[in-house]
N, C-alpha and C positions, 0 to 999 in steps of 0.2 A: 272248413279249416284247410289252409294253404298245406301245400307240400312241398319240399324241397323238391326243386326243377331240376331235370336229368345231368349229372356228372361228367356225361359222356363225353367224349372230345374226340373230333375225325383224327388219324394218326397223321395223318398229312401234317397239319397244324403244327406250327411248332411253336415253343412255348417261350414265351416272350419274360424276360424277367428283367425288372426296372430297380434301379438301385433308387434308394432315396434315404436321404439323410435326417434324419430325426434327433435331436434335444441329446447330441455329441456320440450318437450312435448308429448305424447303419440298419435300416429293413430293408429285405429283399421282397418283392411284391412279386409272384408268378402266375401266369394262370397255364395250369402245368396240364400236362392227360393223366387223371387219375379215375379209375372206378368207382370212387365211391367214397362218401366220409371217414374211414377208414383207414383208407388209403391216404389220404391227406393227415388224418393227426400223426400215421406210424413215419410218415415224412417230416413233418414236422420235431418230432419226439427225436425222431434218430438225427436232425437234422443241429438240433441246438443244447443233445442232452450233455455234451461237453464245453459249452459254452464256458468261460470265466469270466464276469464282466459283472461288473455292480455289488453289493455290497449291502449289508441284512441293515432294516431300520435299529437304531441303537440308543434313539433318543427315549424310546421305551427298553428297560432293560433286559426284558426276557426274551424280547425278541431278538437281541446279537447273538442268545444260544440257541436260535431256529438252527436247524441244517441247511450251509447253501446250498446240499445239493440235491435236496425234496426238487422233485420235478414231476410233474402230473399235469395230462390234459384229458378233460372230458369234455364232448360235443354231444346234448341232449336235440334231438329234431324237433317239432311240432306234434309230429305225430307220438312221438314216445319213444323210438329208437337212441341206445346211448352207443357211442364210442368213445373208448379210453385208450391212454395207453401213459405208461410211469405208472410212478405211485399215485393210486385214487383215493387210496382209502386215510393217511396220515392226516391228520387231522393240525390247521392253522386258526388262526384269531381273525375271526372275519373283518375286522378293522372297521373302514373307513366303507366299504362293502353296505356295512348294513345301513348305512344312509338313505339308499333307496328303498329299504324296505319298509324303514320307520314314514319315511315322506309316503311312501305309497299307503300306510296306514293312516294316516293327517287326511290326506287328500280324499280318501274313500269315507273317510268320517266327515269332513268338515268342509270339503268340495275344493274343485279346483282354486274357486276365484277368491276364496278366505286364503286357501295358502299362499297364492300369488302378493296379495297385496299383506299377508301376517309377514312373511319369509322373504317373498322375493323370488324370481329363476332368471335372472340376469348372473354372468358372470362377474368377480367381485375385479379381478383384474390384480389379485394379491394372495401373496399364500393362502393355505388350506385353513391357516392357523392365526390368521393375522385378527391383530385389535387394532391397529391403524382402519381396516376395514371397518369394522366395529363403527369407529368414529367417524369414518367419513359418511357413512349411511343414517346417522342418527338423525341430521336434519330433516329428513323427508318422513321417519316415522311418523306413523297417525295422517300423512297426506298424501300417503300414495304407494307405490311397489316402492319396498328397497333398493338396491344395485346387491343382491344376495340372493343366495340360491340354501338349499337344503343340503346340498354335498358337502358344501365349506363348513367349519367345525361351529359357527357361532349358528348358523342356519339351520344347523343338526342339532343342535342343542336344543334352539326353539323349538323345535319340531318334535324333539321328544318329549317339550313340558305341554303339548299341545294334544298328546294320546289321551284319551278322556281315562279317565277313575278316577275312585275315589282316595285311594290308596298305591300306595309305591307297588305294591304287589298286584293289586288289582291291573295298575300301569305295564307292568311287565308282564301279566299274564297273556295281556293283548299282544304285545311286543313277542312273546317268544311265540307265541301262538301263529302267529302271521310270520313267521320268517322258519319252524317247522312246518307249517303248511308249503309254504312254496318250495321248501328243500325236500318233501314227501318223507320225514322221518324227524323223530323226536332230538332236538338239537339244544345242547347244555352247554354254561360258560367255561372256559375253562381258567378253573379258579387261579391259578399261578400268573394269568396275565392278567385277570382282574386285580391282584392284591399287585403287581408293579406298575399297572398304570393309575392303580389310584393313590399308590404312594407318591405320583411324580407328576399327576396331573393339574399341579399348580396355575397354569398357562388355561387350561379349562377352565379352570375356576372364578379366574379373573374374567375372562369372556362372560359365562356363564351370570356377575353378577353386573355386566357391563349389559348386558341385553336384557336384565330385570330393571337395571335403573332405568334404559331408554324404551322402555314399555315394550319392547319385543316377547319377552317371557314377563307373563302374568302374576306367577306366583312360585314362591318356594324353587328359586334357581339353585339349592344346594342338593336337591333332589334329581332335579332334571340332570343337572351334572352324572351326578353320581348312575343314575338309569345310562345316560348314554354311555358313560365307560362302561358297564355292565354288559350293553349290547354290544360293544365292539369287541368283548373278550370273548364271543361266542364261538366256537369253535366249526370247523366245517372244514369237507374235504372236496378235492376237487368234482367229484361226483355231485356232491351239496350246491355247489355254486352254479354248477353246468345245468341244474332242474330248474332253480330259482330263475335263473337267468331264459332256461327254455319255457318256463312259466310267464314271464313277461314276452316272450316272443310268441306265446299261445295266447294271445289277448288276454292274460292273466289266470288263465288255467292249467295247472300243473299238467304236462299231456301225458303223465305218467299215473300221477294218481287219478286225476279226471276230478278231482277239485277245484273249483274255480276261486281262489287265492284273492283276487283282485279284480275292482270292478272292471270288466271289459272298458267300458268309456273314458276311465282314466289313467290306461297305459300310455296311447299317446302322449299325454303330458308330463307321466314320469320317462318314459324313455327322450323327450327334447329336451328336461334337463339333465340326462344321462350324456346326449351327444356334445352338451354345451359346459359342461363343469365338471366329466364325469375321471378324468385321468390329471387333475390338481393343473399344473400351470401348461401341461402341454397338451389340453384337451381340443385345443384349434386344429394342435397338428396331427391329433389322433384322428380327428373328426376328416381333417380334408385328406389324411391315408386312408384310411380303413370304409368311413362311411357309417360307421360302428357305435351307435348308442354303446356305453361302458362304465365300469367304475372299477378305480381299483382301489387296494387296501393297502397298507405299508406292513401287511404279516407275509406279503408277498403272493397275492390272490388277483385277477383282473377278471371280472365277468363281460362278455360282451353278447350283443342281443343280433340277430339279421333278421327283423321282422320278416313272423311269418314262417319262417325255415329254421330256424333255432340258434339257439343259446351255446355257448361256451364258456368255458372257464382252464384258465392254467393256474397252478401253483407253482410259486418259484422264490425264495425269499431274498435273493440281492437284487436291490435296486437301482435305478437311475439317481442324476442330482434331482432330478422333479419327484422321488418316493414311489415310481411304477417301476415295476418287477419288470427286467430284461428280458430274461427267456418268453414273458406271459405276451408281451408287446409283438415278438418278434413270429411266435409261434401262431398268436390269433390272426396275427395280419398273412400269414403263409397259407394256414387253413382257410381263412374267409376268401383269399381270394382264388384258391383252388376250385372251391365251392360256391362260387357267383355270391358270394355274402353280403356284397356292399349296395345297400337300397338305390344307392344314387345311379349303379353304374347297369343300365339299361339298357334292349335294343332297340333299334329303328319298331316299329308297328309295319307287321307287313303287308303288301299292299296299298300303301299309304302311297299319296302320287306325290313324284320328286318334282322338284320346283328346281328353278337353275335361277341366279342372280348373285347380284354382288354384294357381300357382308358391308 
């Protein structure tokens, strides 16, 4: 098992901070001199906990009475160490979060190459929420991968009529089962957003019976609806998300409980469709900042993964125009890169003989 690689920074060094522009918002990107994980979230924490900027999703009703000013980060490591700092322990609706856990249940059941070509992990190029997608993707059903992934809401859908049982309950015992295992503690809906999203989930439903008529979902799509709202009203703190999320960055072993959650061989494949659909329309530009397999939830949650070295999670409930949580965006991308987080950004190999020529 990998370990996070040393914090340390000569003081010489001085710390370079690059502004960049993201989806009509600003991240600051540093790679600061800090001691240690800690160091980096209470920076973070104190850096953005008066932020005002964005706005609680409201197209669900219960969530415009979230508080915007729930702020919480925790960073679980591989090996087991947590840091926090805010509120860890208030409890949100895991939303759009639980996407990857339900896909990681499909995938560990029924293999990569069934979900690929049932589902799809191309991005759809269209909302989270869109049935224009729906239609575009129908003609290739039955002949190949879709242009759809299991994060977008028609491919989440699929994916939860695809949990084997025999029974709705049976179906969700699997489901809560596998998403309390990776969080290391027994985790329940929280009923007030389940009874407002199912009062207003009309737009699911329509999806829901569009992917039973174009053979995407098998059977009984007023079920799988109804399970997938169920799973999104789950509730979790930001403690909960930072294990899940350090569980998938421990090749799918909780490194807290030392339960192995998920099959080791097919994390890889749910964290590349985490880096490629996993923050809804602006997961390009999350992907080419951060580096950062991700997903977030419109309760205002982003989980993000640094194979290897660990998982994190912020809570924060206003959003961007894309439904990602501002504080959560701005705060992982601060810690990740204090903390060498981003898989891609690597050194030279030392020793290696320099070669001189022209690009």
């Amino acid at each position: 098992m990998m370990k996070i690689r040393s914090f340390r920074r000569l003081a010489w060094l001085v710390s370079i901070a690059t502004v960049m522009l993201i989806g009509g918002f600003t991240l600051v990107a540093q790679r600061s001199t800090v001691s240690g994980p800690q160091s980096a979230v209470n920076n973070a924490f104190n850096q953005f906990k008066t932020l005002e900027e964005g706005k609680n999703a409201d197209y669900i009703p219960v969530l415009a009475k979230a508080d915007p000013n729930l702020f919480g980060i925790a960073l679980v490591t591989a090996d087991g160490k947590v840091y926090t700092a805010g509120d860890v322990k208030t409890e949100v609706s895991i939303q759009s979060i639980s996407k990857v856990f339900t896909m990681a249940e499909v995938i560990d059941f029924k293999g990569t190459a069934t979900t690929e070509k049932r589902i799809g992990v191309d991005a759809t190029g269209a909302k989270f929420n869109s049935i224009i997608a729906v239609e575009a993707v129908r003609v290739v059903g039955g002949t190949g991968a879709p242009e759809m992934n299991a994060l977008v809401n028609p491919g989440a859908i699929t994916a939860t009529s695809m949990v084997q049982g025999t029974t709705a309950d049976d179906i969700w015992g699997k489901i809560i089962r596998l998403y309390s295992d990776a969080a290391g503690r027994q985790l329940s809906v929280l009923q007030d957003v389940y009874k407002s999203e199912s009062d207003t989930n009309q737009r699911n439903q329509a999806i829901g019976a569009l992917m039973y008529a174009y053979g995407y979902i098998k059977s009984n799509w007023p079920q799988a609806v109804d399970l997938y709202t169920r799973q999104c009203a789950i509730g979790v703190n930001a403690k909960d998300l930072a294990t899940m999320a350090a569980t998938l960055a421990n090749a799918g072993r909780n490194p807290i409980t030392g339960k192995q959650v998920i099959k080791q061989t097919n994390v890889p494949d749910i964290l590349a469709v985490m880096a490629t659909a996993g923050l809804y329309d602006d997961s390009g530009k999350w992907l080419y900042h951060t580096g950062l397999p991700a997903k977030s939830g419109v309760g205002g949650g982003i989980i993000a993964v640094s194979p290897g070295k660990f998982g994190i999670a912020v809570i924060s409930p206003p959003l961007d125009d894309a439904g990602n949580s501002v504080r959560a965006q701005r705060s992982i991308t601060m810690i990740s890169n204090a903390l060498g987080g981003n898989p891609y950004d690597v050194q030279p190999v030392e020793g290696a003989t320099a070669t001189s020529g022209k690009r």
